[in-house]
N, CA, C and O atoms as a Maestro MAE file, in Angstrom:
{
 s_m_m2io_version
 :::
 2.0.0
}

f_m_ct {
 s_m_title
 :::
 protein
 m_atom[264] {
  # First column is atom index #
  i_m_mmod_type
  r_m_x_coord
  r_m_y_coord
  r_m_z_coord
  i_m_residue_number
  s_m_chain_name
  s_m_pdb_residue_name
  s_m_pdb_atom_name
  i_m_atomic_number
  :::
  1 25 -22.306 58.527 -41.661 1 A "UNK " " N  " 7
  2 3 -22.534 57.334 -42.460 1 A "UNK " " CA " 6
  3 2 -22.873 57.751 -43.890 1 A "UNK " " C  " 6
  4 15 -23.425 58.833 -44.093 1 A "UNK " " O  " 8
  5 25 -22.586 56.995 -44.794 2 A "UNK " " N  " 7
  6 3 -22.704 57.247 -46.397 2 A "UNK " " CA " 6
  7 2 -24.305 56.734 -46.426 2 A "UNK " " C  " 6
  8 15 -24.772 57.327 -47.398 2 A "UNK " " O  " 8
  9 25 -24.968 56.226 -46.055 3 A "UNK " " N  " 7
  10 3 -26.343 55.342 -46.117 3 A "UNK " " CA " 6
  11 2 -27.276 56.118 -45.357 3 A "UNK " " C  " 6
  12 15 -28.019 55.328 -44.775 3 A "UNK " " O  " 8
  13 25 -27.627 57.504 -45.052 4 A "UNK " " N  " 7
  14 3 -28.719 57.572 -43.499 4 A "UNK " " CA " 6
  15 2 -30.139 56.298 -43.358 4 A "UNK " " C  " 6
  16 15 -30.866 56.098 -42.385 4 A "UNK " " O  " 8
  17 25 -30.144 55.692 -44.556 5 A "UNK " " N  " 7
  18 3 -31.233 54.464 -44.115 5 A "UNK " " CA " 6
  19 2 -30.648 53.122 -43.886 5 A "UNK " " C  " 6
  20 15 -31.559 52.298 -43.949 5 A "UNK " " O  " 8
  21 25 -29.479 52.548 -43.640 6 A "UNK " " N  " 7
  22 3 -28.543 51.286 -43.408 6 A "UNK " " CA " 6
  23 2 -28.212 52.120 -41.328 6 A "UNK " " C  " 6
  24 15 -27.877 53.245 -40.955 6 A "UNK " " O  " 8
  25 25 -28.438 51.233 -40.802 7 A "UNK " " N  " 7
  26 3 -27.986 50.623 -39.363 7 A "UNK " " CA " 6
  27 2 -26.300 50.710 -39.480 7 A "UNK " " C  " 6
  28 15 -25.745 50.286 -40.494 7 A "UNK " " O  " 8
  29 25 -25.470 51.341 -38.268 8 A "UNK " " N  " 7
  30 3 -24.517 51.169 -38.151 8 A "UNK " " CA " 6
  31 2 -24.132 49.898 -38.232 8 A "UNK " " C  " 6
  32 15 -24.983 49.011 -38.278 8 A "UNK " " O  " 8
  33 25 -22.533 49.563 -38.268 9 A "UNK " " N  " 7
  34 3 -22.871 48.255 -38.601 9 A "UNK " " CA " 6
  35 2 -21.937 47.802 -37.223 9 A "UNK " " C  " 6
  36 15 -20.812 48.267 -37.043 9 A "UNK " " O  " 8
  37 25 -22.421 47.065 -36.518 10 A "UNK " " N  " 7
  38 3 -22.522 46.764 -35.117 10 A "UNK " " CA " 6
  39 2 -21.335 45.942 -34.715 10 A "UNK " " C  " 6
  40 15 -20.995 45.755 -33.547 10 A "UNK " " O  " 8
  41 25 -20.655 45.407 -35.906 11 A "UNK " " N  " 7
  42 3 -19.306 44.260 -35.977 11 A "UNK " " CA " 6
  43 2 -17.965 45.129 -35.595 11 A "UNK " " C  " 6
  44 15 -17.104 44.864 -34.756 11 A "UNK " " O  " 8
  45 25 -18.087 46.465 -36.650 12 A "UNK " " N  " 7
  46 3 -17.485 47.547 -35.697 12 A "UNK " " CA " 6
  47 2 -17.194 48.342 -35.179 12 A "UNK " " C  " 6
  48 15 -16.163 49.013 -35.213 12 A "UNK " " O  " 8
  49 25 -18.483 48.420 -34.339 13 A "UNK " " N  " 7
  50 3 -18.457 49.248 -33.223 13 A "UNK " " CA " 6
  51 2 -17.445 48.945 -31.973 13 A "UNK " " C  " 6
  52 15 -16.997 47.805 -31.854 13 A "UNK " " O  " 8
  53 25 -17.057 50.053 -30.966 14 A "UNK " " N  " 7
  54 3 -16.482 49.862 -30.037 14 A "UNK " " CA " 6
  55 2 -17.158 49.022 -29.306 14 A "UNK " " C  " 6
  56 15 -16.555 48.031 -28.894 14 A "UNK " " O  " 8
  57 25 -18.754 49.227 -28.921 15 A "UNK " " N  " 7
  58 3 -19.497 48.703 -27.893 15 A "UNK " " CA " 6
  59 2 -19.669 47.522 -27.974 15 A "UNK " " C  " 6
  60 15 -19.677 46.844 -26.946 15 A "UNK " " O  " 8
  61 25 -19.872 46.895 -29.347 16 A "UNK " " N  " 7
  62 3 -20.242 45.437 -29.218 16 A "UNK " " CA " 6
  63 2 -19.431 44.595 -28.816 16 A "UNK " " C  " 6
  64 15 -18.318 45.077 -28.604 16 A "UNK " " O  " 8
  65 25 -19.573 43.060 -28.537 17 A "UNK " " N  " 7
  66 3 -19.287 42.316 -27.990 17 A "UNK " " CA " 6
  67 2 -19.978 41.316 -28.264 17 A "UNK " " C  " 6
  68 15 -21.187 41.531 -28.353 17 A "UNK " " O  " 8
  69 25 -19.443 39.748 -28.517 18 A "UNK " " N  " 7
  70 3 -20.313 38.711 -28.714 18 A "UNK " " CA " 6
  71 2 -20.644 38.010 -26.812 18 A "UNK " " C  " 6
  72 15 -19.788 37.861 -25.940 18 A "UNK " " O  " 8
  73 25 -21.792 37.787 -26.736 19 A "UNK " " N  " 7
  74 3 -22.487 37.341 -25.740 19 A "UNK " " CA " 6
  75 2 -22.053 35.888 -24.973 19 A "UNK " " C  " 6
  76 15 -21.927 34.964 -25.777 19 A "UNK " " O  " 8
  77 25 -21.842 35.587 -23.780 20 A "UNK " " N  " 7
  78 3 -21.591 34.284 -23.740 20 A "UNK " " CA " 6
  79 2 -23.229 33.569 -23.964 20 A "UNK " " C  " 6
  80 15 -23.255 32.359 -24.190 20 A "UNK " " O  " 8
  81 25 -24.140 34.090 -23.917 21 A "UNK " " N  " 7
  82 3 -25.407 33.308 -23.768 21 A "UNK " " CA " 6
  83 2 -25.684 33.403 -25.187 21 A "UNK " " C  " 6
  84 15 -25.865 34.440 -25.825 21 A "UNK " " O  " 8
  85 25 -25.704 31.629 -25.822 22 A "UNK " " N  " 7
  86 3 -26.694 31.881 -27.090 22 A "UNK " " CA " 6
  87 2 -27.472 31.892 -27.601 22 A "UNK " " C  " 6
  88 15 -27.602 31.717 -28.813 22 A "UNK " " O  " 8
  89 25 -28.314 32.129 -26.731 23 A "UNK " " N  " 7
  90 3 -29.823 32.666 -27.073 23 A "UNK " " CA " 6
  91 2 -29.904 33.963 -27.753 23 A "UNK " " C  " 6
  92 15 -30.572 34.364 -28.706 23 A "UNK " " O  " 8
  93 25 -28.718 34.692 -26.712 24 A "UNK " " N  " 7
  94 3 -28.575 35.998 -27.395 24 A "UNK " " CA " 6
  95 2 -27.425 36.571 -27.516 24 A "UNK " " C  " 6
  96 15 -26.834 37.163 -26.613 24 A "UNK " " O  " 8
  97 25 -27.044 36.419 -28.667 25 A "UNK " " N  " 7
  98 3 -25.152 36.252 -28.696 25 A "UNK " " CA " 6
  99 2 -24.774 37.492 -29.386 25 A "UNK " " C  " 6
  100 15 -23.814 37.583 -30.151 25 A "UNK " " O  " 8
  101 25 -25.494 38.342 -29.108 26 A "UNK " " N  " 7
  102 3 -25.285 40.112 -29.502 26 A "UNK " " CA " 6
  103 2 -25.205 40.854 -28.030 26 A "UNK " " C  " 6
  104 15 -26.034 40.590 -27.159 26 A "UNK " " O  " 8
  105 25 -24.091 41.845 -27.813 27 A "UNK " " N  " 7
  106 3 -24.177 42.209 -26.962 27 A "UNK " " CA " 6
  107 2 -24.252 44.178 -27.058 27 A "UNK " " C  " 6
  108 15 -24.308 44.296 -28.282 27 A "UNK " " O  " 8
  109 25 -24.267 44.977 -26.753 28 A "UNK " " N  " 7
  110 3 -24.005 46.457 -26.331 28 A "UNK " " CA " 6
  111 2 -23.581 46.425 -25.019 28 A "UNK " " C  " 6
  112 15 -24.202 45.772 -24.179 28 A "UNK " " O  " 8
  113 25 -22.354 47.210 -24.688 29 A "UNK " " N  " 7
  114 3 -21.950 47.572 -23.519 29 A "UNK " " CA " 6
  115 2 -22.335 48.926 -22.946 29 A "UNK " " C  " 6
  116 15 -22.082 49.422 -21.848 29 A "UNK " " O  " 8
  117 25 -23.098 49.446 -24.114 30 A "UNK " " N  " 7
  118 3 -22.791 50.883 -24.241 30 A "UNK " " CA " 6
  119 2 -24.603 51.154 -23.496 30 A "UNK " " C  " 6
  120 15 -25.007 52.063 -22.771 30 A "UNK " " O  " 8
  121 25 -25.247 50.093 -23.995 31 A "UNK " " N  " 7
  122 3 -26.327 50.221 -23.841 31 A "UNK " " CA " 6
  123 2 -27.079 49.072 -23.158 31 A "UNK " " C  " 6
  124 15 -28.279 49.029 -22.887 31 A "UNK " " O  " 8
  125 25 -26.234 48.249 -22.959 32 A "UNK " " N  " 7
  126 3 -26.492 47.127 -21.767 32 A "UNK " " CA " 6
  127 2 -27.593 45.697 -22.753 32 A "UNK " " C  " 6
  128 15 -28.400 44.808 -22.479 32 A "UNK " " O  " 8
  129 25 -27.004 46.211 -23.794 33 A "UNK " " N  " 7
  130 3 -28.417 44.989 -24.447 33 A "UNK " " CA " 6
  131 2 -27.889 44.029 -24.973 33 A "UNK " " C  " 6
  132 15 -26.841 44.084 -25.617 33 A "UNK " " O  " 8
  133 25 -28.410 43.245 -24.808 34 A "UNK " " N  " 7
  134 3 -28.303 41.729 -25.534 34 A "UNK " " CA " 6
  135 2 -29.179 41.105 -25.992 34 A "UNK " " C  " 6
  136 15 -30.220 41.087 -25.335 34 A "UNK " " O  " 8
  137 25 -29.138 40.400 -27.189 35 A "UNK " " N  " 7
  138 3 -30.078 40.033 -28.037 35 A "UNK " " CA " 6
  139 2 -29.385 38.888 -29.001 35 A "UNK " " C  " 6
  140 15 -28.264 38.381 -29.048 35 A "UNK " " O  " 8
  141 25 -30.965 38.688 -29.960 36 A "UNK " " N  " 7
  142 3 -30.402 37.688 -31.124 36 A "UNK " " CA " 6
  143 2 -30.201 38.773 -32.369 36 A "UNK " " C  " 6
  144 15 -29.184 38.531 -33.019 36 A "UNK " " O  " 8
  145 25 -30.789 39.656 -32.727 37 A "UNK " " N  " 7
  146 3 -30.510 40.248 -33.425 37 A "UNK " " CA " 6
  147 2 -29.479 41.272 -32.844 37 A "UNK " " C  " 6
  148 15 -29.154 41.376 -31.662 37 A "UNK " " O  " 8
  149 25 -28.836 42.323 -34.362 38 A "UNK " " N  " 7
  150 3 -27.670 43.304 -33.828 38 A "UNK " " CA " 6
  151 2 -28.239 44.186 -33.088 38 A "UNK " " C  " 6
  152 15 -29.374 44.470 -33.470 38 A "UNK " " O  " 8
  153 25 -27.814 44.820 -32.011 39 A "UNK " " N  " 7
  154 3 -27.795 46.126 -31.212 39 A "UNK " " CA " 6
  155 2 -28.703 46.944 -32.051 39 A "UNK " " C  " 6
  156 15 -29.890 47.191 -31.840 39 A "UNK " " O  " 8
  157 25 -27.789 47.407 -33.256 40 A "UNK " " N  " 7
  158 3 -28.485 48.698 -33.947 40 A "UNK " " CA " 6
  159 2 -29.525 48.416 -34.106 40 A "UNK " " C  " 6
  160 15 -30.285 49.235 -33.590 40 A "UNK " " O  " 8
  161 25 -30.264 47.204 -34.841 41 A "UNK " " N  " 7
  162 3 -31.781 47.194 -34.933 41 A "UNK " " CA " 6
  163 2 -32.255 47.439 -34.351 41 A "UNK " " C  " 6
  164 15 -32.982 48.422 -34.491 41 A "UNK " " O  " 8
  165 25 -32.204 46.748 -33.284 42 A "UNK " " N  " 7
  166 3 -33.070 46.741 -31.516 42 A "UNK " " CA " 6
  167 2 -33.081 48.519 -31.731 42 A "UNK " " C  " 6
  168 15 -33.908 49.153 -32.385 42 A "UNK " " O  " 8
  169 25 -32.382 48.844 -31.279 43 A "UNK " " N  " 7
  170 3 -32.298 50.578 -31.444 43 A "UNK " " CA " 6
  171 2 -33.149 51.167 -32.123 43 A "UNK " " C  " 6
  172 15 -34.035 51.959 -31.801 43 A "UNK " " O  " 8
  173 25 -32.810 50.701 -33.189 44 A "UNK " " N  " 7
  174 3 -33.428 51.678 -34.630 44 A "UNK " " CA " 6
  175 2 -35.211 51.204 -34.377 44 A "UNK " " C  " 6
  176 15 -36.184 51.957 -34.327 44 A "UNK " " O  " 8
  177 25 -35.165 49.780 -34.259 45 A "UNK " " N  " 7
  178 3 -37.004 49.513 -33.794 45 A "UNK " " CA " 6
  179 2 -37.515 49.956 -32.690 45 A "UNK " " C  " 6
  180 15 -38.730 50.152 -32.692 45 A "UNK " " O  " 8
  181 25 -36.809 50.210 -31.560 46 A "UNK " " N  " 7
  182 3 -36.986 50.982 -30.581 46 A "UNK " " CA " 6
  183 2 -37.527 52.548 -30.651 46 A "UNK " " C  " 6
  184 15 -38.650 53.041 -30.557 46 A "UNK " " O  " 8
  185 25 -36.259 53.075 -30.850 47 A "UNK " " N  " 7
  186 3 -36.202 54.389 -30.869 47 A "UNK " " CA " 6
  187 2 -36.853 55.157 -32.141 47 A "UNK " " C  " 6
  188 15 -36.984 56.381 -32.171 47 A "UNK " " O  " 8
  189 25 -37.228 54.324 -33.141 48 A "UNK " " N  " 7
  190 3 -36.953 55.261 -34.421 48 A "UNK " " CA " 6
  191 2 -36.271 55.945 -35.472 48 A "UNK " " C  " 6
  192 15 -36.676 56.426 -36.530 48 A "UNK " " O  " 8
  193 25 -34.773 55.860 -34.768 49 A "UNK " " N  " 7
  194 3 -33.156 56.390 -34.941 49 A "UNK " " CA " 6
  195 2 -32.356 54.981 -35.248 49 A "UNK " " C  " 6
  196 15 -32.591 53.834 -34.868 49 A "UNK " " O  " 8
  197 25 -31.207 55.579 -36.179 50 A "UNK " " N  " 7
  198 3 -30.062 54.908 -35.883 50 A "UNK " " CA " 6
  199 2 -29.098 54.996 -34.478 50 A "UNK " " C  " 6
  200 15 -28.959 56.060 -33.874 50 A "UNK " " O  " 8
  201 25 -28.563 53.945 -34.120 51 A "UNK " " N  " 7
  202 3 -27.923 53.943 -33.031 51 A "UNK " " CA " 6
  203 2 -27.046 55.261 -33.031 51 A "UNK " " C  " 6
  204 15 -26.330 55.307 -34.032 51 A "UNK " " O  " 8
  205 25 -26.887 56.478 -32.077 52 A "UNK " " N  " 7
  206 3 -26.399 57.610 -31.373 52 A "UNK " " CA " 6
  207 2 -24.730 57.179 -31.107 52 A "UNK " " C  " 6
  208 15 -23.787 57.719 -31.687 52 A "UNK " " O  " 8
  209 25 -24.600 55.901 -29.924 53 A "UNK " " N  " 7
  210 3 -23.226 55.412 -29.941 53 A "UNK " " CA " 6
  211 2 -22.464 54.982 -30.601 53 A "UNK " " C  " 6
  212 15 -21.299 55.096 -30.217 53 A "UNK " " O  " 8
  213 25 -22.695 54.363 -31.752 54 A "UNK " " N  " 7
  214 3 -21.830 53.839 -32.619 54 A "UNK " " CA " 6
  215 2 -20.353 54.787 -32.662 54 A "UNK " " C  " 6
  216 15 -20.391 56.018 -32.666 54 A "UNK " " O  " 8
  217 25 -19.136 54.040 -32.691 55 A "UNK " " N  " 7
  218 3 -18.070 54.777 -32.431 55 A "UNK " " CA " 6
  219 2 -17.275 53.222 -33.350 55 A "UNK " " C  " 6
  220 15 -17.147 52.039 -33.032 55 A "UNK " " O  " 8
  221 25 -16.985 53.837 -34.274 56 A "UNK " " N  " 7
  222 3 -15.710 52.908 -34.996 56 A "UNK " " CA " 6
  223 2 -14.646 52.238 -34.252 56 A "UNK " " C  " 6
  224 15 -13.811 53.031 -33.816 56 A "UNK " " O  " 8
  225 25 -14.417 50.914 -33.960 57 A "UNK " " N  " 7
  226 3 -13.600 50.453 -33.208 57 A "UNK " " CA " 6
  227 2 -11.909 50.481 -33.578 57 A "UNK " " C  " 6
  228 15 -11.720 49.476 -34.264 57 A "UNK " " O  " 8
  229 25 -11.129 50.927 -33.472 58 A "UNK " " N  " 7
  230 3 -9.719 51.290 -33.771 58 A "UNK " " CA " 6
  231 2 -8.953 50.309 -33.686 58 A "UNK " " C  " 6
  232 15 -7.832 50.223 -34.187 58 A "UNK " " O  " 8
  233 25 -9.674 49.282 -32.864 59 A "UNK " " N  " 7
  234 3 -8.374 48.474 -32.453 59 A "UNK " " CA " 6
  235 2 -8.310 47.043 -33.367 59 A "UNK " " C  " 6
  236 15 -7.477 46.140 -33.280 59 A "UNK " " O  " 8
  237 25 -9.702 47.172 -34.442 60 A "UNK " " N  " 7
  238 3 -10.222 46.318 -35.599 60 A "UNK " " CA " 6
  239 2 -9.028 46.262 -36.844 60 A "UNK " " C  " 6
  240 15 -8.637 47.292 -37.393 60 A "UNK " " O  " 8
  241 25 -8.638 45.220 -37.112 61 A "UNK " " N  " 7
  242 3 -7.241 44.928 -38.120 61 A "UNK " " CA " 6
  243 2 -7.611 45.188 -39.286 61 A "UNK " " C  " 6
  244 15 -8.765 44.765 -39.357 61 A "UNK " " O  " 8
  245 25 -7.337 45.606 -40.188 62 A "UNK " " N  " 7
  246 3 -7.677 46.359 -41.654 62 A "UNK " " CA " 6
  247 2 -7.561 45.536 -42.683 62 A "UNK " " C  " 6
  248 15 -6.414 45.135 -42.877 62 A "UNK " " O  " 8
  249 25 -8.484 45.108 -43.495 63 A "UNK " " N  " 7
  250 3 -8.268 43.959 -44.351 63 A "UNK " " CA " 6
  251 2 -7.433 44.513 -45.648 63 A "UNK " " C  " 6
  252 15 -7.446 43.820 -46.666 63 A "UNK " " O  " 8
  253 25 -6.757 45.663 -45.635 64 A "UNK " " N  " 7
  254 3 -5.683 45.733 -46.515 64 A "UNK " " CA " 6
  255 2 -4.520 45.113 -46.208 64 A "UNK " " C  " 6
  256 15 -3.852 45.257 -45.184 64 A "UNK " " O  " 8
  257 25 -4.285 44.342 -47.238 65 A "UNK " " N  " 7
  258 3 -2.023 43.768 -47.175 65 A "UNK " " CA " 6
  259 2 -1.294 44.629 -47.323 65 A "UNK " " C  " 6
  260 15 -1.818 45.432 -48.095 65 A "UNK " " O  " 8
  261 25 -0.254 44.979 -46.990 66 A "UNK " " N  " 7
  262 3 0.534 46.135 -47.113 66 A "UNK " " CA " 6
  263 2 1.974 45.590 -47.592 66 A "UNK " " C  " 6
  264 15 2.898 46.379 -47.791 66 A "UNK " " O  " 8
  :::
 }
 m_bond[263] {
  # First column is bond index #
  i_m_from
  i_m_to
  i_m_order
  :::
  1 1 2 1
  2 2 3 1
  3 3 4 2
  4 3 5 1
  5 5 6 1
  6 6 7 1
  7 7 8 2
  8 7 9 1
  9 9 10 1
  10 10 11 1
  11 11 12 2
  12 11 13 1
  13 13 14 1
  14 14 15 1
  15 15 16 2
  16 15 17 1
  17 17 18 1
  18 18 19 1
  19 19 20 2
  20 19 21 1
  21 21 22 1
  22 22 23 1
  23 23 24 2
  24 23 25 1
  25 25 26 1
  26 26 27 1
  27 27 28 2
  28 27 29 1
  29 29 30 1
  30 30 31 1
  31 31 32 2
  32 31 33 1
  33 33 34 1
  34 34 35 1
  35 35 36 2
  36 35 37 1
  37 37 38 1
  38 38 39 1
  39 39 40 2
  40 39 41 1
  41 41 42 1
  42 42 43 1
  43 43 44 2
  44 43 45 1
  45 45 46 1
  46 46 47 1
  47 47 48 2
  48 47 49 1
  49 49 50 1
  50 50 51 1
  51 51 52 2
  52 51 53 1
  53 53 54 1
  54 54 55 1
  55 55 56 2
  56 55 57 1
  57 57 58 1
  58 58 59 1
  59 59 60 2
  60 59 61 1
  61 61 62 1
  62 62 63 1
  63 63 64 2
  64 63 65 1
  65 65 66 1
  66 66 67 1
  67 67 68 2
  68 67 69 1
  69 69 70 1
  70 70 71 1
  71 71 72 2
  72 71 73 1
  73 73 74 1
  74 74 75 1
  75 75 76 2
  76 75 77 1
  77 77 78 1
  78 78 79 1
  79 79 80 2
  80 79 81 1
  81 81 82 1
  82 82 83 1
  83 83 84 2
  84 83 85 1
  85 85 86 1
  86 86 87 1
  87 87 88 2
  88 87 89 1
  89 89 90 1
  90 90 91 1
  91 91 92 2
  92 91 93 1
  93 93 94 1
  94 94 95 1
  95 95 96 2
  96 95 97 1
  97 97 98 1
  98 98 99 1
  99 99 100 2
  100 99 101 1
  101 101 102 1
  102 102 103 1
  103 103 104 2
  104 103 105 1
  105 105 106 1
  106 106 107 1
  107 107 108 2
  108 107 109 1
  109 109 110 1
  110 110 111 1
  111 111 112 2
  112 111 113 1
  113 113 114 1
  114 114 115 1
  115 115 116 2
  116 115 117 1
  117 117 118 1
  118 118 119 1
  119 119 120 2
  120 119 121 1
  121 121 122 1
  122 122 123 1
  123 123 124 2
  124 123 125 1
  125 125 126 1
  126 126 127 1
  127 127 128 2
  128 127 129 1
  129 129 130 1
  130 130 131 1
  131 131 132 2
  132 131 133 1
  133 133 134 1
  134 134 135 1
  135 135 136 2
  136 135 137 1
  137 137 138 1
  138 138 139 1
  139 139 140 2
  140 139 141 1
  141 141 142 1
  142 142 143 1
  143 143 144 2
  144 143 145 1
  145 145 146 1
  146 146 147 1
  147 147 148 2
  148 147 149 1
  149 149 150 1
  150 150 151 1
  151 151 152 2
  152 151 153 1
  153 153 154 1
  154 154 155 1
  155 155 156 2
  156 155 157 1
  157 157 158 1
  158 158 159 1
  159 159 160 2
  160 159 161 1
  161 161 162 1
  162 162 163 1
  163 163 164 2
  164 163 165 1
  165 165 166 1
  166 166 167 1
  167 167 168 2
  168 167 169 1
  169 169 170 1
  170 170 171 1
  171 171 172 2
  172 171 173 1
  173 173 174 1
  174 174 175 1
  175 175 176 2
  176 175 177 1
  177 177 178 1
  178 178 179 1
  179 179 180 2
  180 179 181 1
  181 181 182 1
  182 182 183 1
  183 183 184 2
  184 183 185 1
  185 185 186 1
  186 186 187 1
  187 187 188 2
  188 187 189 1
  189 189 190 1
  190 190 191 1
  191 191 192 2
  192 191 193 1
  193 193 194 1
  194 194 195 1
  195 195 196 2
  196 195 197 1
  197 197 198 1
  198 198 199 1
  199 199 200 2
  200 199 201 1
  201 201 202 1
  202 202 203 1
  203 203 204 2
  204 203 205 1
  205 205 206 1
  206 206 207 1
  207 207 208 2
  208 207 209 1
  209 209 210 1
  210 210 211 1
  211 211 212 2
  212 211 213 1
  213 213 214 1
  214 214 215 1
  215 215 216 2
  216 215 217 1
  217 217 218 1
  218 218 219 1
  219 219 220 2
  220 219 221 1
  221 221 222 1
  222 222 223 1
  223 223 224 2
  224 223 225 1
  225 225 226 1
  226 226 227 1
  227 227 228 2
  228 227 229 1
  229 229 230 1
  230 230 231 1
  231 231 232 2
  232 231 233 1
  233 233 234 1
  234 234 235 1
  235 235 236 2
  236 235 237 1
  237 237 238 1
  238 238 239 1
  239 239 240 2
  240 239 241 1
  241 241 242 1
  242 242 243 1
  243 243 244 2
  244 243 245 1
  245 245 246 1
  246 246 247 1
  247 247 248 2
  248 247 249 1
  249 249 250 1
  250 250 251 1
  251 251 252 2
  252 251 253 1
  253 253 254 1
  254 254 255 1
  255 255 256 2
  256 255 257 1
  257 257 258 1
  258 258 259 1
  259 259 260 2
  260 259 261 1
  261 261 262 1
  262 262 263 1
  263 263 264 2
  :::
 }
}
């Protein structure tokens, strides 16, 4: 990451997922959590760390026109 104090950013990650419950419409697959806030926070307030899994999602469409 260009930032070591900015949170991965959780929109795209592989793991995330939006939640069917909206109470807590953040999901991790990677890490089984769901919440109102993003994954990474939870993490980062947790652990102390930025999220470990974060993995760039590939299959995310590129906002360049070509």
């Amino acid at each position: 990451m260009d930032e070591p104090d900015r949170a991965p950013p959780c929109l795209k990650c592989q793991w995330y997922q939006v939640s069917w419950d909206p109470g807590f419409p953040h999901s991790c697959r990677q890490f089984g959590i769901k919440s109102r806030q993003l994954p990474s926070m939870l993490v980062r307030r947790s652990t102390g760390q930025h999220c470990p899994a974060f993995s760039l999602n590939t299959r995310l469409r590129s906002n360049t026109i070509e």
